[in-house]
N, C-alpha and C positions, 0 to 999 in steps of 0.2 A: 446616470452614474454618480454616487454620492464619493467623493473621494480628497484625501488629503495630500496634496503635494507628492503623488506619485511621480515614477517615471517612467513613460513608456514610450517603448523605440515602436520603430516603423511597423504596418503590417502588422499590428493588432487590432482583434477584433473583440471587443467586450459587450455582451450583452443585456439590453436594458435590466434596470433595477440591484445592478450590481456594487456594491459596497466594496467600498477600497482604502484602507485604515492608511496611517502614516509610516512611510519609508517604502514603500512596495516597489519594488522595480517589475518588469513585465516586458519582456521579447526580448530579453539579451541573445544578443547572436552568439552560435554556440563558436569555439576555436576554431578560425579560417575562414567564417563567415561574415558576410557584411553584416550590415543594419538592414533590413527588410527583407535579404534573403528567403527566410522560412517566414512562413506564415505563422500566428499563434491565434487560437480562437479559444474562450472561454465565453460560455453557455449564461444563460439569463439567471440573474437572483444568485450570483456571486457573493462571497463573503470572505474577503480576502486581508487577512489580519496583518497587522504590522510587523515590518520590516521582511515581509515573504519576498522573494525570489522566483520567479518563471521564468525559462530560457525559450527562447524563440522556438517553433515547432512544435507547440504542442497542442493538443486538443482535447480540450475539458470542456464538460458537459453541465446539463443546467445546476442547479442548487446547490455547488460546488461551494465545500468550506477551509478554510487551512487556518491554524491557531496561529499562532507568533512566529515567526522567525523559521520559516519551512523554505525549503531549498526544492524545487524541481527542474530537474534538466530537462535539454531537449529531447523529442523524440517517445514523449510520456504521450497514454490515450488513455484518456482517465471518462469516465459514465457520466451517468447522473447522479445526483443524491449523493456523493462522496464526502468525504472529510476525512482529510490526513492533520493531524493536529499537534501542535505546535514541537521545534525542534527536530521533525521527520528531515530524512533528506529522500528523495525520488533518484538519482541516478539516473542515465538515460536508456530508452529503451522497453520499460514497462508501459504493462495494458491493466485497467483498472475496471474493472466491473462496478456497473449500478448499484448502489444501495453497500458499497463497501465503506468499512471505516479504518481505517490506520491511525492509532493512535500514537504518542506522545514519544520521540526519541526513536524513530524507528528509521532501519537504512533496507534502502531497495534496489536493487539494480538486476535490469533483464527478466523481469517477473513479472509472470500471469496469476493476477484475483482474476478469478472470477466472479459473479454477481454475490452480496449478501456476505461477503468473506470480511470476520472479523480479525482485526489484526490487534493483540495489547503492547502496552508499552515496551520498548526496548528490542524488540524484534528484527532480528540482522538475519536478512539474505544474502545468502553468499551466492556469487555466479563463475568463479573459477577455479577449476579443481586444482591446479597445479601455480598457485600463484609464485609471481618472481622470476617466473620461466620465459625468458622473453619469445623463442623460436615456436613459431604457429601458436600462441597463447590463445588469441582470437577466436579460433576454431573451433576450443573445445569450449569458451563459453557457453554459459545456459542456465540462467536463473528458474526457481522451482515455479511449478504450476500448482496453486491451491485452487479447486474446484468449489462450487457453487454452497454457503453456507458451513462453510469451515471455519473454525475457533483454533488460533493459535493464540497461546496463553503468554504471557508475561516472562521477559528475559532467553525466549528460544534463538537458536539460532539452528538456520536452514543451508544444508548444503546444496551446491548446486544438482540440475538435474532432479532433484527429489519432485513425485507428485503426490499433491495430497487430494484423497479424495474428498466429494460430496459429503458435507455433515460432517467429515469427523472433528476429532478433538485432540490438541496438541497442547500436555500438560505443562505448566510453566517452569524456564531453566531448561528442558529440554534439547539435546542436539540430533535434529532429524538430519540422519544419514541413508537411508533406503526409504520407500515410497510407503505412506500410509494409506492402510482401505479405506475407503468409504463407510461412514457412519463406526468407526473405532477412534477410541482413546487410545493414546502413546503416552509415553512418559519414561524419562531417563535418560541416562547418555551410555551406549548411544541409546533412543527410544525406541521403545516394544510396546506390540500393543498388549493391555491388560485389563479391556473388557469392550462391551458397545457402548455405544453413546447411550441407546435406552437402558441400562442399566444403572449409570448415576445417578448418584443419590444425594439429594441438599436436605443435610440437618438443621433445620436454623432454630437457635437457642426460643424453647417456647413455643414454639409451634409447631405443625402436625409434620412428618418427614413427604417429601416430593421427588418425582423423578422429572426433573426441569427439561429432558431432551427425551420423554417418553413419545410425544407425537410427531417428531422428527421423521421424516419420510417423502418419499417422492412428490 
């Protein structure tokens, strides 16, 4: 492990070849918890940027990356091949699928990626319908499920309970309120869908027009 004056509490497990930049803390025990209580295990060929945060209990997968300054609670099951990238906060609770990316400023809490699910900047899941309510609040949590190969665009925000499906696309600004199909585009507040994903279309200045999610499919 290549690393700079981290700090890490008890009952962590870091796997060889892993990169650890300066200020990183790693297993904070979560509220009520000791020091070694939960276990935390992160996966080989780590790359863990400065000043990040992991809370005891979680479990991360190999080639795992985070940009600067990322917060993950406990209680996160994050894949392989991920990268949440810098400024994100994780919440506790969420499962992360292989080969997912979360980008730049993004908040999560109680939410299912699935494999290959693109998340862009800015990106806020919500997980309680009735916030402020203190009487059985817990209950009705339940952060959204994005399934396998989903593109949520830039500035969305997701209510709780929504599921998105397979492939589709979620246009940026967007406030998803009800659950999006598979392989459809949404877009708006609230969001509707208003075509398939095979249907877009990229004009780029100068050169020939393309449908960039034409071979999208099972």
């Amino acid at each position: 492990m290549n690393s700079t004056n981290p700090t890490i509490f008890k009952n962590v497990k870091i796997g060889k070849g892993a990169t650890i930049e300066a200020g990183i803390i790693i297993g904070v025990p979560a509220h009520g918890e000791e020091d070694g209580q939960a276990k935390t295990i992160i996966g080989k060929n780590a790359y863990i940027r400065a000043y990040t945060i992991i809370y005891a209990g979680c479990v991360i997968g190999d080639n795992f990356q985070t940009g600067p300054g990322v917060l993950i609670r406990e209680e996160n099951k994050i894949g392989d091949n991920v990268v949440v990238w810098h400024g994100s906060t994780l919440n506790p609770g969420n499962k992360i699928g292989d080969e997912t990316r979360i980008h730049a400023g993004c908040f999560l809490e109680d939410v299912t990626l699935c494999k290959k699910v693109f998340v862009a900047p800015r990106v806020t899941f919500t997980n309680d319908p009735h916030p402020a309510v203190p009487i059985k609040f817990r209950e009705c949590w339940k952060g959204a499920t994005v399934d396998d190969g989903a593109i949520i665009g830039a500035n969305v925000t997701i209510l709780p309970h929504v599921k998105i499906g397979k492939h589709a696309v979620v246009g940026a600004g967007s406030v998803v309120v009800d659950d999006v199909p598979a392989y459809k585009v949404v877009v708006g507040n609230p969001a509707k869908v208003i075509k398939g994903v095979q249907e877009v279309v990229c004009q780029r200045r100068g050169k020939r027009t393309h449908r960039p999610y034409l071979d999208r499919r099972e």
